[in-house]
C-alpha positions in Angstrom: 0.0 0.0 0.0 1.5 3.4 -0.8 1.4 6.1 1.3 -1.8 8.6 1.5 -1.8 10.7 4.1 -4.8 11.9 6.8 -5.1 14.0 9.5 -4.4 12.4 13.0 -4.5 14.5 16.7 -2.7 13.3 19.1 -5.8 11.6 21.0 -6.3 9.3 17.3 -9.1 11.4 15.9 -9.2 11.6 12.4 -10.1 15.1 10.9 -13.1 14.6 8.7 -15.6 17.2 6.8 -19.7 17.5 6.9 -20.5 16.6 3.5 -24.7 16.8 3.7 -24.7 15.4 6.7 -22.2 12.9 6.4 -18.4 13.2 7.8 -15.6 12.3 5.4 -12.0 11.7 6.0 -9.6 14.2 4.1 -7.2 12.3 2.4 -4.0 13.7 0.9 -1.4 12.4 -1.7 1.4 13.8 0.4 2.3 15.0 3.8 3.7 18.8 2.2 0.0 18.5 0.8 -1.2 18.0 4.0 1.2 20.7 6.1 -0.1 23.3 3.1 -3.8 22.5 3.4 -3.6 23.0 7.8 -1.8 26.2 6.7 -4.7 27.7 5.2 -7.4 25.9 7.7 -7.4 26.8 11.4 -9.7 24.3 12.1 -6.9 21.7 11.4 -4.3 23.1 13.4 -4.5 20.3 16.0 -3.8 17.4 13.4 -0.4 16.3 11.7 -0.1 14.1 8.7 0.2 10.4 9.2 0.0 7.9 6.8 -2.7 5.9 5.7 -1.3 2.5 5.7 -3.1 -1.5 6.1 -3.3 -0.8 9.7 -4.4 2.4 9.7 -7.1 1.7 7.3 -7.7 -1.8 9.2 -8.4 0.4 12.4 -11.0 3.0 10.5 -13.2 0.4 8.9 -13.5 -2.0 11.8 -16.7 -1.0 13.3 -17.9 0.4 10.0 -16.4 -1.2 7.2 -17.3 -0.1 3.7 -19.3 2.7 5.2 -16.8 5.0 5.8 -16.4 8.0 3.7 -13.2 9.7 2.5 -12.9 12.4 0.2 -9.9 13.1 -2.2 -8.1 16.5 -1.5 -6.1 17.2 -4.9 -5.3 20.6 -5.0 -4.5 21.7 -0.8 -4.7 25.3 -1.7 -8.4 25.0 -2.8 -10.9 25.1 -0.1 -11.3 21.7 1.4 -15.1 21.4 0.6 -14.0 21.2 -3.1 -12.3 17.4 -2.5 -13.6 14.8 -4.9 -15.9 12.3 -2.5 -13.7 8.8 -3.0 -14.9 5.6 -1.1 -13.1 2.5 0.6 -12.5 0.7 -3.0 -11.4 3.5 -4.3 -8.8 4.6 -1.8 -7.6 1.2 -1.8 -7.0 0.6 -5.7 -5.5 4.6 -5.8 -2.7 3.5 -2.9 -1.9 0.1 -4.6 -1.5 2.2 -8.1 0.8 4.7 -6.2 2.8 2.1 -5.4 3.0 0.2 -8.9 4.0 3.8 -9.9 6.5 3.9 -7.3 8.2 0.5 -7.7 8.4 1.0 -11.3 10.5 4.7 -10.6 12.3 2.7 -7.7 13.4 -0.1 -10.9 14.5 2.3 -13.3 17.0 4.3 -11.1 
């Protein structure tokens, strides 16, 4: 699994957004992403980047499984209610292609 990153606080909540009603996890494609987009909200000032790997993920969805939401920040200077909505499956296949992408770039060097 590559790494995506989240925003933890120290007492392991995750930062997530009211999306109608619904809370979704911000997900970011790197922790500089992440440091840019708590620059620009206060709101997130409590929470550092940590990586979203098997056990992290393992942890989120085991009292509510495929239920849980995430949303896709892409651009961390935009306002985080503009993140693309993404759930479990797609998380999951957009780490593992990460890191296809990054073993490949690791084989060629």
């Amino acid at each position: 699994m590559s790494e995506l990153f989240g925003m933890q606080r120290a007492n392991g909540d995750w930062f997530a957004l009211s999306n109608n009603g619904n809370l979704r996890m911000t997900v970011f494609l790197s922790a500089a992403e992440a440091m840019h987009a708590r620059s620009r909200n206060t709101e997130m000032e409590c929470f550092r980047p940590v990586a979203l790997d098997k056990l992290a993920l393992d942890a989120l969805t085991a009292d509510d499984g495929d239920t849980v939401c995430f949303c896709l920040v892409s651009d961390p200077s935009r306002k985080l209610k503009r993140a693309r909505p993404i759930d479990l499956a797609e998380l999951t296949s957009l780490s593992a292609s990460r890191a296809n992408s990054r073993k490949n770039q690791v084989g060629k060097v």
